[in-house]
SEDREN-336900 format. One record per residue (C-alpha): x negated, y negated, z negated; residue in three letters. Coordinates in steps of 0.2 Angstrom, whole numbers, plus 2048, in hexadecimal, padded with zeros to 3 digits. Layout:
REM SEDREN-336900
(pt (X, Y, Z), "ALA") ...
//
This chain:
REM SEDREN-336900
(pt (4E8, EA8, 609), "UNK") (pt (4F7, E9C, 607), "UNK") (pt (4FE, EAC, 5FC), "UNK") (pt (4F0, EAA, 5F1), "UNK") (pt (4EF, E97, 5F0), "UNK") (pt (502, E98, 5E9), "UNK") (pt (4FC, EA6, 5DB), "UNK") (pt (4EF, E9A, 5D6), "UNK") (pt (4FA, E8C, 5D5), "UNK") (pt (506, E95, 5CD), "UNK") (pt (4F9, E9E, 5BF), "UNK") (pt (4F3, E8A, 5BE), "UNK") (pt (504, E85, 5B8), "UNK") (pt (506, E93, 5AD), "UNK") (pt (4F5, E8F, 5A3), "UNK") (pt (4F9, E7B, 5A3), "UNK") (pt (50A, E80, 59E), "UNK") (pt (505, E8A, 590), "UNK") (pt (4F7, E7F, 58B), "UNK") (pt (503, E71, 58B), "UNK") (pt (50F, E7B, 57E), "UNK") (pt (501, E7F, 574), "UNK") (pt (4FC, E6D, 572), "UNK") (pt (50E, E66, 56C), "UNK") (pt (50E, E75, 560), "UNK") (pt (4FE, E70, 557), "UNK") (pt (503, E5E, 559), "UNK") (pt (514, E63, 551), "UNK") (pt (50B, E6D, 544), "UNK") (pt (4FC, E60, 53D), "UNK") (pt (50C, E54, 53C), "UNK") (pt (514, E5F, 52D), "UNK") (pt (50F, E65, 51B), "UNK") (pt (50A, E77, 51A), "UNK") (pt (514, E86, 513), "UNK") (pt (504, E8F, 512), "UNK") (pt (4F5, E92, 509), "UNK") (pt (4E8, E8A, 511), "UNK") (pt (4DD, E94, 51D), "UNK") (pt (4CC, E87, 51C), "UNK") (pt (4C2, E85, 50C), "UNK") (pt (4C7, E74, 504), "UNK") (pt (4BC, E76, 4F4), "UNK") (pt (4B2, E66, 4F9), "UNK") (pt (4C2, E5B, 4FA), "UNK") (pt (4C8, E60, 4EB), "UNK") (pt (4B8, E5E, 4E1), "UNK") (pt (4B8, E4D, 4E9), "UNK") (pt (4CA, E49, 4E3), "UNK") (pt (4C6, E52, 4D4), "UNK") (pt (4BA, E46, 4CD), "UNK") (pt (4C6, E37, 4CF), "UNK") (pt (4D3, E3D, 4C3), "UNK") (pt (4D2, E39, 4B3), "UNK") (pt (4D6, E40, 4A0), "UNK") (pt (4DD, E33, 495), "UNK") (pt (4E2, E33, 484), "UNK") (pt (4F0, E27, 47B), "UNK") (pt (4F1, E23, 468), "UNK") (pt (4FC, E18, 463), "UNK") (pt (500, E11, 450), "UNK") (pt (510, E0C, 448), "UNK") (pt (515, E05, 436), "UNK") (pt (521, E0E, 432), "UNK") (pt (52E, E08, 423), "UNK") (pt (53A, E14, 41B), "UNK") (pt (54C, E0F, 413), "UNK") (pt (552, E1D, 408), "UNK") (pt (566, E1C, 402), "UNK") (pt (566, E09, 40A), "UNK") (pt (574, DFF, 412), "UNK") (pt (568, DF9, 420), "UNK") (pt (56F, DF8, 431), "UNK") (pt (56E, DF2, 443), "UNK") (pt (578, DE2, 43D), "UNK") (pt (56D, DDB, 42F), "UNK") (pt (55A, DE0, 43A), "UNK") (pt (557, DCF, 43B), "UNK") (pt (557, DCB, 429), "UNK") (pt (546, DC4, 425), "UNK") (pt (544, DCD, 417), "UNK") (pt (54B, DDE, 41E), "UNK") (pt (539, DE7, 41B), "UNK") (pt (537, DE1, 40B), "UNK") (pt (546, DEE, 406), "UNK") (pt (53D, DFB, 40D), "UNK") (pt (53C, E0A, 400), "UNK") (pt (52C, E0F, 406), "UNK") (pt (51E, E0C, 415), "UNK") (pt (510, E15, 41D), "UNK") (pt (508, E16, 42E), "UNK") (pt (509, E24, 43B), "UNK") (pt (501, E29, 44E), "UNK") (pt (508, E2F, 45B), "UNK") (pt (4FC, E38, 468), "UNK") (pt (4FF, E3C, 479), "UNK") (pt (4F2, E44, 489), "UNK") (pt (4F3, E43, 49A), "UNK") (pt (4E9, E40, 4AB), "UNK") (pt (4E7, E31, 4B6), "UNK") (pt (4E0, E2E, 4C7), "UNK") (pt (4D5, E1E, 4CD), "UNK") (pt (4DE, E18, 4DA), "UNK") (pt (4D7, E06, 4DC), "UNK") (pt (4C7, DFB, 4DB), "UNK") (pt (4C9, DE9, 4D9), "UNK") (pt (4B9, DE2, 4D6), "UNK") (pt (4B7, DE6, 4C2), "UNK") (pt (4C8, DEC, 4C4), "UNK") (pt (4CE, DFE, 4C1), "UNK") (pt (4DE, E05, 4C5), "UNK") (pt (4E4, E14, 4BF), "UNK") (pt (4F4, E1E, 4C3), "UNK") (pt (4FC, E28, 4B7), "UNK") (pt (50E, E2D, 4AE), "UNK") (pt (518, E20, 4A6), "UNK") (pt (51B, E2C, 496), "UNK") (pt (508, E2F, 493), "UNK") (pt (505, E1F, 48D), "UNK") (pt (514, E18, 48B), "UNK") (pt (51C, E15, 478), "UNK") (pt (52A, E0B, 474), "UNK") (pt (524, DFB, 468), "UNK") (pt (533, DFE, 45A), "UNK") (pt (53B, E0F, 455), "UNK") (pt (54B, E12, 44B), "UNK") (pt (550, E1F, 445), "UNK") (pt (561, E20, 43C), "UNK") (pt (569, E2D, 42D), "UNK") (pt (573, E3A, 434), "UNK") (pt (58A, E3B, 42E), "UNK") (pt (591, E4A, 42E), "UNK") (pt (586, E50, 43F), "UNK") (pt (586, E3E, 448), "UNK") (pt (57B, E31, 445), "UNK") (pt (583, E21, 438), "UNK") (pt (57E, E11, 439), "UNK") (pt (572, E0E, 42A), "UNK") (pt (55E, E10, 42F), "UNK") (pt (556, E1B, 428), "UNK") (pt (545, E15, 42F), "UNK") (pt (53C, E09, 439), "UNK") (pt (52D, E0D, 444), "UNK") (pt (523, DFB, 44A), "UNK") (pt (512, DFF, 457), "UNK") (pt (504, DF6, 44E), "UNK") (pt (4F8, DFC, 45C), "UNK") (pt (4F5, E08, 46B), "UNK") (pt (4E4, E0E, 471), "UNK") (pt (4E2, E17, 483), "UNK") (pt (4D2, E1E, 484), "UNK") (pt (4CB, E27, 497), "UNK") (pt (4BB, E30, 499), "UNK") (pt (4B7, E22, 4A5), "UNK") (pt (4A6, E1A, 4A0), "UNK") (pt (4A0, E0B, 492), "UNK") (pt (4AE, E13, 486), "UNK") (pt (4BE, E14, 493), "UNK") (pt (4C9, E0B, 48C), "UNK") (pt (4D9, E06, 494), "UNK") (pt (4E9, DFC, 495), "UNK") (pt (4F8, DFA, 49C), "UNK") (pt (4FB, DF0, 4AC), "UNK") (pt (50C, DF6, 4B2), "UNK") (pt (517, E05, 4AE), "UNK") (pt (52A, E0B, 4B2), "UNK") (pt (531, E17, 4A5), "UNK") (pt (540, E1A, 4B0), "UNK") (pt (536, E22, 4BE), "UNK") (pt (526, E28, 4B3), "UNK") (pt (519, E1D, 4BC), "UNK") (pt (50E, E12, 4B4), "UNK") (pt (4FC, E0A, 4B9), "UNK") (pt (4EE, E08, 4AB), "UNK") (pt (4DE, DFF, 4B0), "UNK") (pt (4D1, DF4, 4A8), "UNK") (pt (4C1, DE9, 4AA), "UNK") (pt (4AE, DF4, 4AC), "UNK") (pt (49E, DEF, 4B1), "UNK") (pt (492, DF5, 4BD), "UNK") (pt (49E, DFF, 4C5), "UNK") (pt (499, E0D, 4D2), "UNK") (pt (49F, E1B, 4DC), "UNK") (pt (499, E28, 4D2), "UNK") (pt (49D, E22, 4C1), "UNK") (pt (4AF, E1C, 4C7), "UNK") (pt (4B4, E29, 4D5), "UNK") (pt (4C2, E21, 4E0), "UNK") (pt (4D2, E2D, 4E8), "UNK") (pt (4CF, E2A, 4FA), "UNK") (pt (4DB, E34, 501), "UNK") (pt (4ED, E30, 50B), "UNK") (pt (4FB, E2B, 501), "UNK") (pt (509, E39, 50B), "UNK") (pt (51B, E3B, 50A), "UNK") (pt (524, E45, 4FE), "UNK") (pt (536, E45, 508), "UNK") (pt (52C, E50, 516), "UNK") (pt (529, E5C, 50B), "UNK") (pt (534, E6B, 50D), "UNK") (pt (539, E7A, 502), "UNK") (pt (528, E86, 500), "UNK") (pt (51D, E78, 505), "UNK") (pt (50A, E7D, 4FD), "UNK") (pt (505, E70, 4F2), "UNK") (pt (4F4, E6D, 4E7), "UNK") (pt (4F6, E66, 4D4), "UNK") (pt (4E8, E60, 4CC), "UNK") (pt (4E7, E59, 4B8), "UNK") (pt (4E1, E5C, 4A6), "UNK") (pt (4ED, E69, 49E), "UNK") (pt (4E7, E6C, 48D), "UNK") (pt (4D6, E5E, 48F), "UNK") (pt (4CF, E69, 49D), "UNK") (pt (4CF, E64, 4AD), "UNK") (pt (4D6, E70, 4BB), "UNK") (pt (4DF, E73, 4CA), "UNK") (pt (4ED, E7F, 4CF), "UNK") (pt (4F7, E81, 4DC), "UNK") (pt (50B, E81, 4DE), "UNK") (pt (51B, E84, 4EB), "UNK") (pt (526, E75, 4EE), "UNK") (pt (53B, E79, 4E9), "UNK") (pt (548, E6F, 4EB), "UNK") (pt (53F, E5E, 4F6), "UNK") (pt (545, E4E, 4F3), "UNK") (pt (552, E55, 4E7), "UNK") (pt (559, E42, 4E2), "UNK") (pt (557, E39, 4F3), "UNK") (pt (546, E30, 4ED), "UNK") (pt (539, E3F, 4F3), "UNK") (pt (539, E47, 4DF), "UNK") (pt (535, E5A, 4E0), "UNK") (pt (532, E69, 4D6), "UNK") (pt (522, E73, 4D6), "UNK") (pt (522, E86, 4CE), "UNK") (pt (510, E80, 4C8), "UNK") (pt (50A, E85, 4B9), "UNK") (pt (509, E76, 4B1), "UNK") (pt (504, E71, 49C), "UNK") (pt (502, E65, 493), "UNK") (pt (4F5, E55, 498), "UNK") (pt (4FA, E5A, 4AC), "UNK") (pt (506, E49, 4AB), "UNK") (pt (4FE, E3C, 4B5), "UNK") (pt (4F7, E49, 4BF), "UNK") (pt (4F6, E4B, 4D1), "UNK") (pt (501, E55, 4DF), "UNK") (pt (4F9, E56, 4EE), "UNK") (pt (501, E5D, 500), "UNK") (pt (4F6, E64, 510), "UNK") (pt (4FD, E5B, 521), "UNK") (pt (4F9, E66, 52D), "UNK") (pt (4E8, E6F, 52A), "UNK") (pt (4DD, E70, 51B), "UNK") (pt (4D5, E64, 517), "UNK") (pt (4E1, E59, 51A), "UNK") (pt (4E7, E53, 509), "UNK") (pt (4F5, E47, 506), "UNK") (pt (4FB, E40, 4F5), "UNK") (pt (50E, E44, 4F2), "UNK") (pt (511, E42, 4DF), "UNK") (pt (50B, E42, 4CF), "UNK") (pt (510, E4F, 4C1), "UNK") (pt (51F, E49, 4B5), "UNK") (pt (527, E56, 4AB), "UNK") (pt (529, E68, 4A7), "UNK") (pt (53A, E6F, 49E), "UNK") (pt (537, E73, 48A), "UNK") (pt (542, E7A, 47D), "UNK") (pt (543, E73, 46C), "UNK") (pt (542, E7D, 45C), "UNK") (pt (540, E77, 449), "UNK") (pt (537, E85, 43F), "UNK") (pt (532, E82, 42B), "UNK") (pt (520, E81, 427), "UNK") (pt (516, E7F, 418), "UNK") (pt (512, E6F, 411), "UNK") (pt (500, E69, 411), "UNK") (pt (4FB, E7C, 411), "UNK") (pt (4E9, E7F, 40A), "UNK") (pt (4DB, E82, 416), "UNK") (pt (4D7, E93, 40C), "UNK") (pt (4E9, E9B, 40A), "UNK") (pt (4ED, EAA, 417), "UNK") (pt (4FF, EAB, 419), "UNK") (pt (504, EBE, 419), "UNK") (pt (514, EC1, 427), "UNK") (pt (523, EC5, 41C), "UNK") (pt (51D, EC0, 40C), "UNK") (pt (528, EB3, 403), "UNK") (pt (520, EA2, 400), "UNK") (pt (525, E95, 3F2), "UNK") (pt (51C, E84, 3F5), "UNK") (pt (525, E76, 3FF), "UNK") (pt (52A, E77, 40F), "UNK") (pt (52B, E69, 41E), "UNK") (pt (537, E6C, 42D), "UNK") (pt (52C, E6A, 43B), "UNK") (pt (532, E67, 44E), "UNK") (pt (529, E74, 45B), "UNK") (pt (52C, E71, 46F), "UNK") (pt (529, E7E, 47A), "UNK") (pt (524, E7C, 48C), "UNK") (pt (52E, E87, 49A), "UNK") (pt (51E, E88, 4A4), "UNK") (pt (521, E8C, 4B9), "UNK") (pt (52E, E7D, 4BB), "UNK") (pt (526, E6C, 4BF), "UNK") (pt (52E, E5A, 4C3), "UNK") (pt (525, E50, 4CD), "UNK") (pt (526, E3B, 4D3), "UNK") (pt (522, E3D, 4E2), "UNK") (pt (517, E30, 4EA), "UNK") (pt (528, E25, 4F4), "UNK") (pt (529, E1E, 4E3), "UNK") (pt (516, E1A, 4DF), "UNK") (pt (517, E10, 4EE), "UNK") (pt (528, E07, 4EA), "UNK") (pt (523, E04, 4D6), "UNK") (pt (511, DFC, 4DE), "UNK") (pt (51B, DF2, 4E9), "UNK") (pt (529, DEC, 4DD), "UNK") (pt (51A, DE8, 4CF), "UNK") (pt (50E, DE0, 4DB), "UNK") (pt (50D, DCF, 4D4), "UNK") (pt (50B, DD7, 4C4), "UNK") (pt (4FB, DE0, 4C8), "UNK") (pt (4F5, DD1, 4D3), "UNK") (pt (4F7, DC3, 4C5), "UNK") (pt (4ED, DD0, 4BB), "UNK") (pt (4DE, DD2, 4C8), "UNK") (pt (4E4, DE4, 4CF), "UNK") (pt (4E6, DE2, 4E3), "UNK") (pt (4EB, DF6, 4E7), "UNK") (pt (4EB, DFB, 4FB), "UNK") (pt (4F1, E0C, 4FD), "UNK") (pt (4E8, E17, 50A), "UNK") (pt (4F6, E1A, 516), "UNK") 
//
């Protein structure tokens, strides 16, 4: 009897040591971000997070005044009658797309997060004759913004501004004033703001954006974590144009259990200049090989080297809101980060 009473004990000790391990490993393992795709269906969450990412569209003006064969340079730009030598003027846009995310309510107050370089144009534009292959002193032009319009498919027209940006790190906040504001017509992200330093090489992440004007998600394998010591990474997603601004999300632990991480910045692009018809006729069908006559315009192309993602990862959304707090305060945006 007191054989069996010690085998009981000892099976007992077994089991609670087991249990005990099995514990600490689960424990250890909701504490991380996933290297795998995720076993439970998260389709509900990503619809939910889904409808709180917005597409928004930049179009900026500028007055733009040419100097052909002048003498004008960085030295006399402050001669009042500077654009009165101009050879010639004429106004041009500049167009960019990208994808935002609500991330704050503020009574009328909307605050949206989004990259720096989506709506983000500098206010004056030189550009200067080329010597011999290097850039000379004398300008050859002069680009002012008149005006800049960001529109959002947010309700009563979506029109927006800029509260705060950082061109350095890509990170800017766009909001403005609506009425009658509700949860179905402004959709709030209401999930945690993670850490993108615990990410680790082949960590699983979610990407969601507007690539090309549609909205979509995709999915991507984290390389080379915190590669600058501030928690940027890259992403093999495949990423297009109007995916900036966009959304990176991280599973701690188990599905559903999404974290924010970082937003989408850049993909690598080649450069090319290709000559094209002038002002081609709707009707003409160009024929390859044939020779063609009419003017012809030097035209800039940029290719996108799709699979290679940069991404600003969510240590410096938090330091940038932080840094330009007072800024979003003094203009009636009071953002709290679900931690």
């Amino acid at each position: 009897m007191k054989i069996i009473l010690t085998v009981l004990i000892f099976i007992s000790f077994l089991f609670l040591s087991c249990s005990s391990t099995e514990t600490d490993s689960e424990s250890k393992i909701i504490d991380e971000y996933t290297t795998i795709f995720p076993n439970n269906d998260v389709a509900i969450e990503l619809e939910e997070i889904s409808n709180a990412i917005k597409l928004i569209n930049n179009l900026t003006f500028y007055k733009v005044y040419l100097f052909y064969d002048s003498t004008v340079t960085n030295n006399n730009l402050d001669d009042f009658d500077l654009l009165q030598k101009a050879s010639a003027t004429n106004t041009v846009s500049k167009t960019s797309s990208g994808t935002a995310t609500i991330i704050n309510i503020s009574g009328d107050k909307v605050a949206l997060l989004t990259a720096a370089h989506v709506v983000s144009y500098p206010d004056t534009v030189i550009n200067y004759y080329d010597s011999k292959g290097k850039q000379s002193e004398y300008i050859e032009s002069i680009l002012y913004k008149e005006r800049q319009k960001i529109y959002s498919d947010l309700p009563i027209g979506g029109l927006l501004k800029i509260i705060a940006k950082d061109d350095k790190n890509d990170i800017a906040i766009i909001g403005n004033s609506f009425k009658d504001i509700d949860p179905i017509r402004f959709p709030l992200f209401n999930f945690n703001f993670g850490n993108a330093k615990e990410l680790k090489w082949g960590s699983f992440v979610y990407l969601l954006g507007y690539p090309m004007h549609y909205k979509m998600v995709t999915s991507g394998i984290v390389s080379n974590p915190n590669y600058n010591g501030t928690g940027n990474f890259l992403v093999d997603a495949p990423i297009n144009r109007g995916s900036s601004g966009g959304l990176v999300l991280a599973i701690r632990g188990a599905a559903p259990n999404f974290e924010f991480v970082g937003i989408i910045s850049s993909v690598p692009a080649d450069k090319r200049f290709v000559l094209t018809p002038t002002n081609p006729s709707r009707d003409i069908n160009f024929i390859s090989g044939t020779k063609y006559n009419g003017d012809m315009t030097i035209e800039r192309i940029s290719g996108i080297k799709y699979g290679i993602g940069k991404i600003v990862s969510v240590e410096k959304v938090r330091k940038f809101l932080e840094e330009n707090k007072t800024t979003l305060k003094n203009q009636g945006y009071f953002i709290k980060l679900n931690k």
